[in-house]
C-alpha positions in Angstrom: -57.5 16.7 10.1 -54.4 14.5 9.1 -56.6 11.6 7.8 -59.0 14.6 5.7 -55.6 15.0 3.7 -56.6 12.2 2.0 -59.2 13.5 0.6 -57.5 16.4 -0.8 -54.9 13.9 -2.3 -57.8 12.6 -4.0 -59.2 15.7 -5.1 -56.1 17.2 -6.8 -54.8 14.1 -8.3 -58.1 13.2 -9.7 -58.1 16.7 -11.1 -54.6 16.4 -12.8 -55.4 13.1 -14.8 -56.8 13.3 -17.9 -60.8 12.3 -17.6 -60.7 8.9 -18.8 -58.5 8.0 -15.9 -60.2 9.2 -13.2 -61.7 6.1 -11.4 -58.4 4.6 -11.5 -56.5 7.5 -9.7 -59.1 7.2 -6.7 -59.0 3.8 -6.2 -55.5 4.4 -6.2 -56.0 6.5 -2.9 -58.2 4.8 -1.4 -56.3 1.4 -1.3 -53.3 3.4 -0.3 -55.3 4.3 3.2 -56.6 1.2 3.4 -53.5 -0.9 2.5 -51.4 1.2 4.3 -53.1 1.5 7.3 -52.9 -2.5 7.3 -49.6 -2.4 6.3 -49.1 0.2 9.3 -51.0 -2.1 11.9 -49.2 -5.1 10.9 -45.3 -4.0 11.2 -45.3 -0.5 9.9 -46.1 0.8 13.6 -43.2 -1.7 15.2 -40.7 -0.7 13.0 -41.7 3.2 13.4 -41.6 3.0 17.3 -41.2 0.0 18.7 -37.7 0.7 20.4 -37.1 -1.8 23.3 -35.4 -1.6 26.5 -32.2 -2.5 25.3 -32.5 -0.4 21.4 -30.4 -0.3 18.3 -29.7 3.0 16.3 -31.8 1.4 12.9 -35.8 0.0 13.5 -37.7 -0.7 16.3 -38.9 -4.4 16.9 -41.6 -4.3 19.7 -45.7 -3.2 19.4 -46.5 -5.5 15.9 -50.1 -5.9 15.4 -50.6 -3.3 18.2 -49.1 -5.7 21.0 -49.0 -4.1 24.2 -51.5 -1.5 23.5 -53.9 -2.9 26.1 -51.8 -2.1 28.8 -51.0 1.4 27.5 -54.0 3.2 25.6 -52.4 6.3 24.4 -51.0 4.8 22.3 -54.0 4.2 20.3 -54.6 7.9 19.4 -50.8 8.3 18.5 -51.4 5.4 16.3 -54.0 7.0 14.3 -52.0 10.0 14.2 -49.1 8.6 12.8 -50.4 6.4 10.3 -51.9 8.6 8.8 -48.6 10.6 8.0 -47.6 7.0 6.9 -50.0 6.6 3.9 -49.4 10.2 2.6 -45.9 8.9 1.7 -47.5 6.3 -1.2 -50.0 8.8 -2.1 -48.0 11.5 -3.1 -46.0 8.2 -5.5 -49.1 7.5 -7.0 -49.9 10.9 -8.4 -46.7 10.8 -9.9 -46.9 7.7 -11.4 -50.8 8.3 -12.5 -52.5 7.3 -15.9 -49.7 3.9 -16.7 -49.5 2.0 -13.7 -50.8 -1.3 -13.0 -52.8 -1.5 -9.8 -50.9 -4.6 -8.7 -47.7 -3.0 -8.6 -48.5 -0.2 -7.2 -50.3 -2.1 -4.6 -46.8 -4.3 -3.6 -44.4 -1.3 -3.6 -47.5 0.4 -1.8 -46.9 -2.1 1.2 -43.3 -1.9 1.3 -43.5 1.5 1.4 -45.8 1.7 4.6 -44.3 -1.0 5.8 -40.6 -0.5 5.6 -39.2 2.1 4.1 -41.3 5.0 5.8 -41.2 3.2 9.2 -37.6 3.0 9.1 -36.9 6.7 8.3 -39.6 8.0 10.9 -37.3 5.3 13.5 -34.3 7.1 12.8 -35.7 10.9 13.1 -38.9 10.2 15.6 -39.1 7.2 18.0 -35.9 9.4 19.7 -33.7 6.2 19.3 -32.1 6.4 16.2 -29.7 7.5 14.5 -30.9 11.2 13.6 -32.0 11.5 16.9 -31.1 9.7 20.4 -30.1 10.8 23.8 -32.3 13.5 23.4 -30.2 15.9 21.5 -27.7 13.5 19.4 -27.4 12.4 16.2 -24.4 10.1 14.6 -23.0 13.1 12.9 -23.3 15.6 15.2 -26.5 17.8 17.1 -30.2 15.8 16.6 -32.2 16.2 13.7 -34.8 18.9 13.4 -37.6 18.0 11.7 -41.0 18.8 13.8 -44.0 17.7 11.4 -41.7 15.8 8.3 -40.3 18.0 5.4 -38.0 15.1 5.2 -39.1 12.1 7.1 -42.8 12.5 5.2 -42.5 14.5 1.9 -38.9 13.9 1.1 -39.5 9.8 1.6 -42.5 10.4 -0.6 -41.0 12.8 -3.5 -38.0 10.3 -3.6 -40.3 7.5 -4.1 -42.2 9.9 -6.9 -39.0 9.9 -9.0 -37.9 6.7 -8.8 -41.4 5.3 -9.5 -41.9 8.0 -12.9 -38.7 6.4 -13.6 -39.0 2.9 -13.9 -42.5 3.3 -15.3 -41.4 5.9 -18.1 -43.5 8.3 -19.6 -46.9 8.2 -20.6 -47.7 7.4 -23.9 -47.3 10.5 -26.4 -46.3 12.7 -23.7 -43.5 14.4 -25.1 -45.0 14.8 -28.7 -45.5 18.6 -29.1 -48.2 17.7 -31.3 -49.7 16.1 -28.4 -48.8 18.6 -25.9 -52.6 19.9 -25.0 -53.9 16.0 -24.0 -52.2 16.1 -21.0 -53.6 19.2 -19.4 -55.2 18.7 -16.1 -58.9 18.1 -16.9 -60.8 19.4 -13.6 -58.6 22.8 -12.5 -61.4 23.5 -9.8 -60.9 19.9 -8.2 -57.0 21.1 -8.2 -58.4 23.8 -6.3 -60.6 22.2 -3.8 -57.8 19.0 -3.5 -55.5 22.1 -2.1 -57.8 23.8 0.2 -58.5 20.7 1.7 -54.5 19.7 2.3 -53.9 23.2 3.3 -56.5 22.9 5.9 -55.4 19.4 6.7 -52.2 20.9 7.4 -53.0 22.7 10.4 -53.8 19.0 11.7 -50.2 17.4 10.1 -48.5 20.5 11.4 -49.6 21.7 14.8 -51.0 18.6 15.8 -47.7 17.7 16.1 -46.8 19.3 19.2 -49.0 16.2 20.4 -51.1 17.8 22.9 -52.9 21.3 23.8 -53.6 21.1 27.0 -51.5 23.2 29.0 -50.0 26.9 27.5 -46.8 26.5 26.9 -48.1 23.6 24.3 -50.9 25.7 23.2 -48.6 28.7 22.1 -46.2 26.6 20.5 -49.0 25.2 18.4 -50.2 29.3 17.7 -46.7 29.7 16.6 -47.0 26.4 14.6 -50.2 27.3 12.5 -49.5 31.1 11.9 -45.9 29.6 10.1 -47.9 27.3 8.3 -49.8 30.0 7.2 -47.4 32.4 5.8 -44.8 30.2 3.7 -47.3 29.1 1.6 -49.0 32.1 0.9 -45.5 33.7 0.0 -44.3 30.2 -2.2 -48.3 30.6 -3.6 -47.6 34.0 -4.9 -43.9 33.6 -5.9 -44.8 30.7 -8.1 -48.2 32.3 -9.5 -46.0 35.2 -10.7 -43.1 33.5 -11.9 -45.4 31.7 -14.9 -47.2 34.8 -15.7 -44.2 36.8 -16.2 -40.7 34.9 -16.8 -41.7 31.4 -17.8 -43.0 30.6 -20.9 -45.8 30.6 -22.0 -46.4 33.5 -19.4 -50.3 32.9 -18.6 -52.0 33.1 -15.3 -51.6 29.5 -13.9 -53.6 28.2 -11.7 -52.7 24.9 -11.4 -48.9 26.3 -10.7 -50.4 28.7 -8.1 -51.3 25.2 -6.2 -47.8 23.7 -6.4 -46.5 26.7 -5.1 -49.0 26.8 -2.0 -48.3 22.9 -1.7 -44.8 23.7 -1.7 -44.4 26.4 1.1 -46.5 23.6 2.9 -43.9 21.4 2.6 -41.3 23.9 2.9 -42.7 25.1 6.7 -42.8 21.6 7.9 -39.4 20.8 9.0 -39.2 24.2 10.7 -42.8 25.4 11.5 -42.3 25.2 14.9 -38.5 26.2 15.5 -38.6 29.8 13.4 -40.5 33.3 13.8 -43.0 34.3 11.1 -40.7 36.7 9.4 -38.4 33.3 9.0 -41.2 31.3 7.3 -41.9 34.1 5.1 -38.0 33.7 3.7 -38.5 29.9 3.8 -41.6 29.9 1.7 -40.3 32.4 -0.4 -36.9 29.9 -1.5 -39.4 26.8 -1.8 -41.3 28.8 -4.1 -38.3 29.3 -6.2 -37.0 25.8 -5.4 -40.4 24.1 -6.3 -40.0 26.3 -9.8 -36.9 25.0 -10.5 -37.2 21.5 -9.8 -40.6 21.3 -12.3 -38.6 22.9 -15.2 -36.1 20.6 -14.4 -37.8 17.8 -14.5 -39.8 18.8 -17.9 -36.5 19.3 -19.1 -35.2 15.9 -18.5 -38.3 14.6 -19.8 -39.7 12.9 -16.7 -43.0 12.6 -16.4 -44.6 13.1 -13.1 -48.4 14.0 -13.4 -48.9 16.2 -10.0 -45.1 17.1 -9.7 -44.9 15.9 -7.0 -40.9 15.6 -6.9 -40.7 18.8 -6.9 -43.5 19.7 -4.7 -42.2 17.0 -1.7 -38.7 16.1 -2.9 -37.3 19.0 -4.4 -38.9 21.5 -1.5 -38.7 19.0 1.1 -35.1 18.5 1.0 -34.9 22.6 1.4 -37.6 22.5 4.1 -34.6 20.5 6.2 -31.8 22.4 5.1 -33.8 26.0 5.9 -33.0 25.0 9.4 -29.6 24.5 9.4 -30.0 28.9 8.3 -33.2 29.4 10.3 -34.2 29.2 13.8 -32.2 29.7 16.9 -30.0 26.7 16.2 -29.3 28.1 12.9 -26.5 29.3 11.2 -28.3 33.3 10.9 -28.2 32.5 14.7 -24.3 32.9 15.3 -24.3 28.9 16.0 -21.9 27.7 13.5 -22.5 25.0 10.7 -23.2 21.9 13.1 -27.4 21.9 12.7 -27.0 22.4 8.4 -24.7 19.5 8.8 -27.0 17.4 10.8 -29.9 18.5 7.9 -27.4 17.7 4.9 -26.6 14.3 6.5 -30.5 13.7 6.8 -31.6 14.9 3.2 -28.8 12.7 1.4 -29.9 9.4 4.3 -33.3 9.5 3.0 -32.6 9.8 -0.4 -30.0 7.1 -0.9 -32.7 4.7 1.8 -36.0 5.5 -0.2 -34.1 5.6 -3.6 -32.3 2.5 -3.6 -34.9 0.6 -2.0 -38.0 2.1 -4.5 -35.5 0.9 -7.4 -35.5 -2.1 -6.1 -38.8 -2.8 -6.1 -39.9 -1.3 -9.0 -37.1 -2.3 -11.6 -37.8 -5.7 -10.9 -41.6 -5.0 -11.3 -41.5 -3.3 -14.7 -39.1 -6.3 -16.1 -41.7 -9.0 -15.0 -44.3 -7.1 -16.8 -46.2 -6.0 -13.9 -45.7 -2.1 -13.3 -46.4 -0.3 -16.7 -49.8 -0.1 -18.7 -49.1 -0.8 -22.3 -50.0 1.9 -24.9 -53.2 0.8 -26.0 -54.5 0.3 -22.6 -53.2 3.9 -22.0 -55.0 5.2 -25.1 -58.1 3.9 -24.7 -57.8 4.5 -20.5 -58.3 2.8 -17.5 -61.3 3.4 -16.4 -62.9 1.9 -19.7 -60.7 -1.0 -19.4 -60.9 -1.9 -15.8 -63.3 -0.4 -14.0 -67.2 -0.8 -13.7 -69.0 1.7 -14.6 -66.9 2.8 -17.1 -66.8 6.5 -16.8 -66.1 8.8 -13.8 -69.0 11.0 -14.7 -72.7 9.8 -15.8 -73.7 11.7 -19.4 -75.2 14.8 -19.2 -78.6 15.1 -20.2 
């Protein structure tokens, strides 16, 4: 279910490009699976959860290229499980980045990015010996981090990555020429809406598959409790958003595309907390990262940033809110009578991952736009990739 994700990535980002593009946004996702499950196999996977006997508080350093797997086959299925969170981080980059990014650079910041920074973050919050999370209940500022399925250690990596990368590759061509405005529009609205029935569905494999098993009922209750949260934040950050643009923000029209951000968003929002909080919880949660996805969109249009799928706003923006919510929600929460000492943990985490994935993404991509090797030059852009890179030349064969 985790790995069908990827096919609603493709589905909605192929949708939000502008025709001429298309070919070049799915080969896009599919070297980010296949690249980043090497990337995974290779180190990603050691630096994710290889703690040894004796481990540190940053990355792991045991299990590269799958070395002792033999001897413990278990870990085979976790594996696939995890890496499969590991390439949604780079996917949900390259729909921000879509329609002026070379394929080469995207492909090296694509590596690093299953490779290092992702691995690293899931170490500190997941292997359960680092430094959001050790000793079973510690973290270095205080209690553990909550995050059960990766508001923050997936999305938030991802939506940071988003906004550094629409950054340092600037805008498209034309984009913010009113004259112009209309050539952006998304040019497949119903592959929008497929791409997010399929990651809504996927989600019920990212979210209570992450209990890790089912077999017993105490597991299989927390992974009822799991899905039916996953069901009602985005159906309340759907609606919030869908009503929102057709009655407050301009140029108040039904739209659809918006209605899928805000489901994406209450996704992302649930995540952290899905299974720590009672359905009446998740419907407050979705309900803020509705209004927090809102927000962070006409924010970024308002700065002028360019990010095709908005997906800072979607993973980053709602992401970060998807930790906080718990440090408010949930019986460690501050609604709870238990003080400020979980928000601070979830404060702590949010601001980790950002200054981590931000100054390394910079990093990597400044360099890459001053050697020539990140942005697509206007005419390129004009005349689009898939005419000037791709065989055939068209996403869609003539109609007759």
């Amino acid at each position: 279910l985790v790995f069908f994700m990827h096919a609603g990535f493709s589905l909605l980002e192929a949708g939000c490009v502008r025709v001429k593009n298309t070919q070049n946004i799915l080969a896009k996702n599919l070297l980010v699976v296949t690249v980043g499950f090497l990337s995974w196999y290779f180190v990603g996977y050691a630096f994710a959860f290889g703690a040894t006997s004796s481990p540190n508080l940053f990355a792991g350093s045991t299990s590269f290229v799958m070395d002792g797997f033999a001897e413990s086959k278990d870990k085979f299925r976790f594996w696939l499980f995890q890496g499969a969170f590991c390439a949604t981080g780079a996917t949900i980059v390259s729909g921000a980045m879509a329609e002026r990014t070379q394929l080469k650079g995207f492909a090296i910041y694509l590596i690093m990015m299953s490779s290092v920074i992702y691995p690293i973050v899931v170490y500190w919050g997941w292997s359960g010996q680092g430094l959001l999370f050790y000793d079973g209940d510690k973290s270095v500022v205080g209690p553990s981090l909550m995050d059960f399925a990766g508001s923050g250690l997936v999305h938030m990596v991802g939506g940071v990555g988003a906004l550094v990368g629409a950054l340092a590759v600037g805008s498209r061509a034309g984009r913010w020429d009113e004259s112009q405005a209309g050539e952006f529009d998304a040019h497949n609205v119903p592959f929008c809406v497929l791409g997010t029935f399929f990651l809504w569905f996927g989600w019920y494999g990212f979210n209570p598959g992450s209990t890790g098993s089912m077999h017993d009922k105490a597991t299989a209750n927390s992974a009822g409790l799991v899905a039916v949260n996953t069901t009602l934040s985005p159906c309340v950050a759907g609606l919030v958003v869908f009503v929102l643009r057709a009655t407050l923000v301009a140029p108040k029209k039904l739209d659809v595309g918006g209605f899928c951000n805000g489901i994406l968003a209450g996704l992302v929002a649930i995540t952290a907390g899905c299974a720590a909080v009672q359905p009446y919880e998740a419907l407050f949660i979705g309900f803020f990262g509705g209004l927090v996805y809102q927000g962070a969109s006409m924010l970024m249009k308002k700065l002028k940033v360019d990010d095709v799928v908005d997906a800072f706003a979607v993973h980053g923006a709602t992401g970060f809110w998807g930790l906080v919510a718990l440090g408010f929600f949930g019986d460690a929460g501050a609604f709870h009578g238990n003080g400020g000492g979980q928000l601070g943990t979830q404060l702590f985490a949010g601001f980790l991952i950002t200054l981590w994935v931000g100054t390394l993404s910079a990093l990597i991509f400044v360099p890459l736009r001053v050697l020539g090797m990140l942005r697509l030059d206007d005419e390129f852009q004009a005349k689009g990739a898939d005419l000037m890179e791709h065989s055939p030349a068209k996403a869609y064969a003539e109609t007759a």
